[in-house]
N, CA and C atoms as an extended XYZ file, in Angstrom:
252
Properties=species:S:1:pos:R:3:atomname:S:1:resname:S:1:resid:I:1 pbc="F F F"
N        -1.813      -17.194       11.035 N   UNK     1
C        -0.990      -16.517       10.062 CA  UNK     1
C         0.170      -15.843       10.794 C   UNK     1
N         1.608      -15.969        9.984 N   UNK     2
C         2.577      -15.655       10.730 CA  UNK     2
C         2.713      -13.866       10.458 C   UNK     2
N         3.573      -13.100       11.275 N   UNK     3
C         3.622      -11.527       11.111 CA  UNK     3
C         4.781      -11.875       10.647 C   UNK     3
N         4.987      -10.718        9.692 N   UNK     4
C         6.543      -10.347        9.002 CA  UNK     4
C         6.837       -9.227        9.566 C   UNK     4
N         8.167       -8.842       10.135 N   UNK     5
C         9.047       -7.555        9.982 CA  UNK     5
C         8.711       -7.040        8.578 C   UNK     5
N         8.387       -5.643        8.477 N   UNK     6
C         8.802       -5.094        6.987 CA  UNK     6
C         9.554       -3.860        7.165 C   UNK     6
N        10.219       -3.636        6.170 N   UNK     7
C        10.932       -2.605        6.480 CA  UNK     7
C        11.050       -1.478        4.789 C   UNK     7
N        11.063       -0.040        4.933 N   UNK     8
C        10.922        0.546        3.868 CA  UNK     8
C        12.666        0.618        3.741 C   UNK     8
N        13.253        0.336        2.043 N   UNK     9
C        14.131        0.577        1.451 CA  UNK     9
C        13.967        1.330        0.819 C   UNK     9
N        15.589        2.608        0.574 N   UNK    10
C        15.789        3.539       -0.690 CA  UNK    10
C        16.795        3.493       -1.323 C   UNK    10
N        16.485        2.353       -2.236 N   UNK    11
C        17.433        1.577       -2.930 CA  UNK    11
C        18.322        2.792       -3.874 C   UNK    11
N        18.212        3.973       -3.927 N   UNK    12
C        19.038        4.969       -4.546 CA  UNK    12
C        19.052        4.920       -5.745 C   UNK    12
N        18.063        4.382       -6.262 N   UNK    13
C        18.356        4.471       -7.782 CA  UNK    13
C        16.738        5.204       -8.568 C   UNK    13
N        16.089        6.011       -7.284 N   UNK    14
C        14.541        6.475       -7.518 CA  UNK    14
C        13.935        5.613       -7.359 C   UNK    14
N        13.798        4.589       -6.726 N   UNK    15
C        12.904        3.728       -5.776 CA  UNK    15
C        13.249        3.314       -4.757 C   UNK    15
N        11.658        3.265       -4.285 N   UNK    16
C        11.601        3.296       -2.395 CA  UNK    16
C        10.534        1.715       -2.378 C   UNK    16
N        11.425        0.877       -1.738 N   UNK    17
C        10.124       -0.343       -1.621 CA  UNK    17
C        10.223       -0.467        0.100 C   UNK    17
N         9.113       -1.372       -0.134 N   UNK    18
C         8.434       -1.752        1.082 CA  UNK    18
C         8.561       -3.241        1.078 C   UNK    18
N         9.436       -3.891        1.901 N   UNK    19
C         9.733       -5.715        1.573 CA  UNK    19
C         9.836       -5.995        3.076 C   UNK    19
N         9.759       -7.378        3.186 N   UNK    20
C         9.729       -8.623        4.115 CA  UNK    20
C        11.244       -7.913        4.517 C   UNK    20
N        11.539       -8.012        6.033 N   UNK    21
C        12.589       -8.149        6.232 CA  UNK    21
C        13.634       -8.920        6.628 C   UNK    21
N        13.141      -10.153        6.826 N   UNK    22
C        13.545      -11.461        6.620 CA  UNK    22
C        13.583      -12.017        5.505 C   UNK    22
N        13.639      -11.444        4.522 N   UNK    23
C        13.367      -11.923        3.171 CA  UNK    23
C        14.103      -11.602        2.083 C   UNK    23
N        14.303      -12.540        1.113 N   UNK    24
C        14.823      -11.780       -0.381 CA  UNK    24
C        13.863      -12.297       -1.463 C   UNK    24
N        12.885      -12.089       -0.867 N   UNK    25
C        11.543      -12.045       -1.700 CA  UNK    25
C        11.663      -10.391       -2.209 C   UNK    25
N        10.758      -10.639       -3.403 N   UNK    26
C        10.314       -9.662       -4.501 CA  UNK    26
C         9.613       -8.351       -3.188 C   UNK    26
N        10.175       -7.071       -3.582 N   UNK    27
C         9.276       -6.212       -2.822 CA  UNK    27
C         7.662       -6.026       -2.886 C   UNK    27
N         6.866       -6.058       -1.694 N   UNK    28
C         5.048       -5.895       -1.492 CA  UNK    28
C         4.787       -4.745       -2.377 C   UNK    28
N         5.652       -3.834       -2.071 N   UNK    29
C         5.132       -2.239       -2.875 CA  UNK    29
C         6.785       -1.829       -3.481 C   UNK    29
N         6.622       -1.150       -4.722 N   UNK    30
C         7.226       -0.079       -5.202 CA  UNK    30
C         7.079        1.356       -5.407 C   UNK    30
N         7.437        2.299       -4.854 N   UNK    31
C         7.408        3.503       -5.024 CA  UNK    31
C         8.377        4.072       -5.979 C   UNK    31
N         7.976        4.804       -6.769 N   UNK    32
C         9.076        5.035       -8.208 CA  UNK    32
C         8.542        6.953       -8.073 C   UNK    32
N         9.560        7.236       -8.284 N   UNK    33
C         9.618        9.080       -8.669 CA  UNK    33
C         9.926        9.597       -9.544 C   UNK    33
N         9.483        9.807      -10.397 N   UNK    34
C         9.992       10.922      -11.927 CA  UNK    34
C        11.134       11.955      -11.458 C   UNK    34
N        11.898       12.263      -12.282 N   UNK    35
C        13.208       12.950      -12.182 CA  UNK    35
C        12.276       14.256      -12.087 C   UNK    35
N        10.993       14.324      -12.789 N   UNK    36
C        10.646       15.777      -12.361 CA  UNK    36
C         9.972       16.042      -10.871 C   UNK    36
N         9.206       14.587      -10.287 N   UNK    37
C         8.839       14.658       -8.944 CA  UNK    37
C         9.966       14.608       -8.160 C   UNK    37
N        11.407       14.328       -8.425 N   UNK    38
C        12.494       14.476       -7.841 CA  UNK    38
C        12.955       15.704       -7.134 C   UNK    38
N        12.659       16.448       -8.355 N   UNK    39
C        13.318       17.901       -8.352 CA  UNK    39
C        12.416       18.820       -7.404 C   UNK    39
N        10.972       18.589       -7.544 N   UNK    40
C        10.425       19.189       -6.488 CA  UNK    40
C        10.041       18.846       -4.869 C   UNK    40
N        10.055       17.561       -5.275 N   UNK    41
C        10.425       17.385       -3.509 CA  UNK    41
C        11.707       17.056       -3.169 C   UNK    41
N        12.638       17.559       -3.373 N   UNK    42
C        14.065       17.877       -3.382 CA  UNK    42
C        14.607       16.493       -2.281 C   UNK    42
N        14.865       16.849       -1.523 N   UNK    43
C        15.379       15.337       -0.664 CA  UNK    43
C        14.385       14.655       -0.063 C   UNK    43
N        13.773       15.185       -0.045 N   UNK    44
C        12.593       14.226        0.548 CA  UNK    44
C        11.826       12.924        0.642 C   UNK    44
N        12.283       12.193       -0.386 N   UNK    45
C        11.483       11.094       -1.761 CA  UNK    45
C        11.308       10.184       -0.301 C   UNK    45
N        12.608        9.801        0.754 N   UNK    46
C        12.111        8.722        1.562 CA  UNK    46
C        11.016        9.042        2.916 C   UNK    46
N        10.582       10.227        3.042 N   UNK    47
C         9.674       11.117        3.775 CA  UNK    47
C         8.176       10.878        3.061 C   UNK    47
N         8.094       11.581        1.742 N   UNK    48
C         7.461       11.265        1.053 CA  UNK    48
C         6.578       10.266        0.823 C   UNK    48
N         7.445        8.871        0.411 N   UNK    49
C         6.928        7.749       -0.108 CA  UNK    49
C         6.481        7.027        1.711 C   UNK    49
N         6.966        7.333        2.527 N   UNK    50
C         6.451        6.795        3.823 CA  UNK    50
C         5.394        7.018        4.117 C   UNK    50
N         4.819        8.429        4.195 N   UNK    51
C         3.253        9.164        3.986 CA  UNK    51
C         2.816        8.154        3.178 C   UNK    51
N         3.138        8.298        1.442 N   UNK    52
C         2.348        7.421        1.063 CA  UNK    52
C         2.143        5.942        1.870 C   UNK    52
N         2.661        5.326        1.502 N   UNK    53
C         2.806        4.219        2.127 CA  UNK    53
C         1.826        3.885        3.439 C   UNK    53
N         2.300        4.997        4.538 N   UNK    54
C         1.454        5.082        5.417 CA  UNK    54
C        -0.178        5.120        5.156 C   UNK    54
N        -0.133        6.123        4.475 N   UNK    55
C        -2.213        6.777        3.620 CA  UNK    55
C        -2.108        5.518        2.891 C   UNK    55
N        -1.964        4.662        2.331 N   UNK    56
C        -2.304        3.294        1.752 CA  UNK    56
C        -2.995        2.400        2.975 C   UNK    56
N        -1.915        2.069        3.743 N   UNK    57
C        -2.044        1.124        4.516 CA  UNK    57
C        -3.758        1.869        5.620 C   UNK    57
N        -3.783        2.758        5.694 N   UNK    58
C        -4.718        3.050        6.415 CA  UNK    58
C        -6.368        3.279        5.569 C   UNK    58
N        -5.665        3.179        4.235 N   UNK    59
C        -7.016        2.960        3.227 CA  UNK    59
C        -7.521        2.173        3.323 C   UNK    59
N        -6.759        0.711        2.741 N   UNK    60
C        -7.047       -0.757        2.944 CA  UNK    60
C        -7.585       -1.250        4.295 C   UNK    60
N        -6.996       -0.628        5.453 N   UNK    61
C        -7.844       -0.975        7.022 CA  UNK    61
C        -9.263       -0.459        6.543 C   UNK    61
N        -9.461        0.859        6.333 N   UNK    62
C       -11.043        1.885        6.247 CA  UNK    62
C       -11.795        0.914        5.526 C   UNK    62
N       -11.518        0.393        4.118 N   UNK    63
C       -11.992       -0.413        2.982 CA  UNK    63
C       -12.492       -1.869        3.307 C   UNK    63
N       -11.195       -2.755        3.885 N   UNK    64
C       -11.254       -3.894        4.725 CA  UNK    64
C       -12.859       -3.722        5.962 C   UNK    64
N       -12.537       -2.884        6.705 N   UNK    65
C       -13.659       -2.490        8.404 CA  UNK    65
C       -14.819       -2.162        7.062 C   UNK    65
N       -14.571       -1.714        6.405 N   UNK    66
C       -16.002       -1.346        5.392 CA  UNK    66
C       -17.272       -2.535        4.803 C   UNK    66
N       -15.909       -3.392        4.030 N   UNK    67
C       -16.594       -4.562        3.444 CA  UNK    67
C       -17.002       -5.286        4.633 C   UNK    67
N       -16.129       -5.537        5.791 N   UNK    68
C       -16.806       -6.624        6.202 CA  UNK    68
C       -17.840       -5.934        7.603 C   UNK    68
N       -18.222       -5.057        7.700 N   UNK    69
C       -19.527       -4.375        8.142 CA  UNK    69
C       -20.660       -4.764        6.975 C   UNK    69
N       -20.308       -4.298        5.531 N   UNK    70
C       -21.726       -4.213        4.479 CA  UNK    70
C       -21.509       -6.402        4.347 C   UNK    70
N       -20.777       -6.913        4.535 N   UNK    71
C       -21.133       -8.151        4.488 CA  UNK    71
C       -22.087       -8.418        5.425 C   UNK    71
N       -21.359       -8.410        6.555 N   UNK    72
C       -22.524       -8.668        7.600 CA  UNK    72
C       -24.070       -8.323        7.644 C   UNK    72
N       -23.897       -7.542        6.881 N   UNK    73
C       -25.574       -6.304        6.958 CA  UNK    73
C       -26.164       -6.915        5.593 C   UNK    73
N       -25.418       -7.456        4.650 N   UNK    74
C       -26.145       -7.864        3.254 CA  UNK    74
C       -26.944       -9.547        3.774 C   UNK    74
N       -28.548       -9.135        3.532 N   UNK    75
C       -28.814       -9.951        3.196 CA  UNK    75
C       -28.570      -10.687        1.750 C   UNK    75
N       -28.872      -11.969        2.079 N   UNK    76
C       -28.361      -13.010        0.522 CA  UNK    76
C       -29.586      -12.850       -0.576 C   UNK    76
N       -28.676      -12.421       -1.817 N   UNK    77
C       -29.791      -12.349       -2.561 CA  UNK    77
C       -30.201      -13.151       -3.071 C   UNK    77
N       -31.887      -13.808       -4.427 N   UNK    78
C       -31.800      -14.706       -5.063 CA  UNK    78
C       -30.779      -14.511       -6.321 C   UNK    78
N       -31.152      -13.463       -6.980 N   UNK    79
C       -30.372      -12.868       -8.453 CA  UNK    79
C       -29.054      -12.661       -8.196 C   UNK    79
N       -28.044      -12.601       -9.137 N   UNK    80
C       -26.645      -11.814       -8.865 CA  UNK    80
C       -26.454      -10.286       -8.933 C   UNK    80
N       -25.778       -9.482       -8.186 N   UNK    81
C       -26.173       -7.864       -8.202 CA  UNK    81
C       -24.685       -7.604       -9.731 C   UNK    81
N       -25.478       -6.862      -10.685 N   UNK    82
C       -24.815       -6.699      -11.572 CA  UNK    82
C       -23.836       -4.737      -11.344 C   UNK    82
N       -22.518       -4.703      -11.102 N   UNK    83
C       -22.385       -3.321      -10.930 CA  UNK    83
C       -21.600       -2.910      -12.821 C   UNK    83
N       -22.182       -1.774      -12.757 N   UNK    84
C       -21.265       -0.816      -14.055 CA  UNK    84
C       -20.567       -0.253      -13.861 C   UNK    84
């Protein structure tokens, strides 16, 4: 599998994406801010949405290292496990 450059944009119009940077493909993520989350994090929005961005990407690693530890450890069942 090939690696992409990505790079975060603040396209100035209250969104912040996250896209290929070789690319004019559709952005991976959108970050969008309410005129009232505007006002309180005053300039900040491209600070901001990077944290996020960042705390995402390090979720999906935790989540990813998660599942495939409980794969390994699940034995195969006969039945299907039903969740609610």
């Amino acid at each position: 599998m090939s690696t992409s450059l990505l790079e975060i944009v603040d396209r100035g119009d209250g969104e912040i994406v996250l896209q290929r940077a070789d690319s004019d493909s559709d952005p991976l993520l959108t970050v969008s801010f309410s005129d009232e989350a505007r006002i309180y994090i005053m300039d900040n929005s491209l600070e901001v949405a990077k944290a996020m961005i960042q705390a995402g990407i390090q979720a999906a690693a935790v989540i990813s290292e998660r599942g495939d530890a409980e794969a390994e450890a699940e034995e195969p069942q006969e039945t299907p496990r039903v969740l609610h």
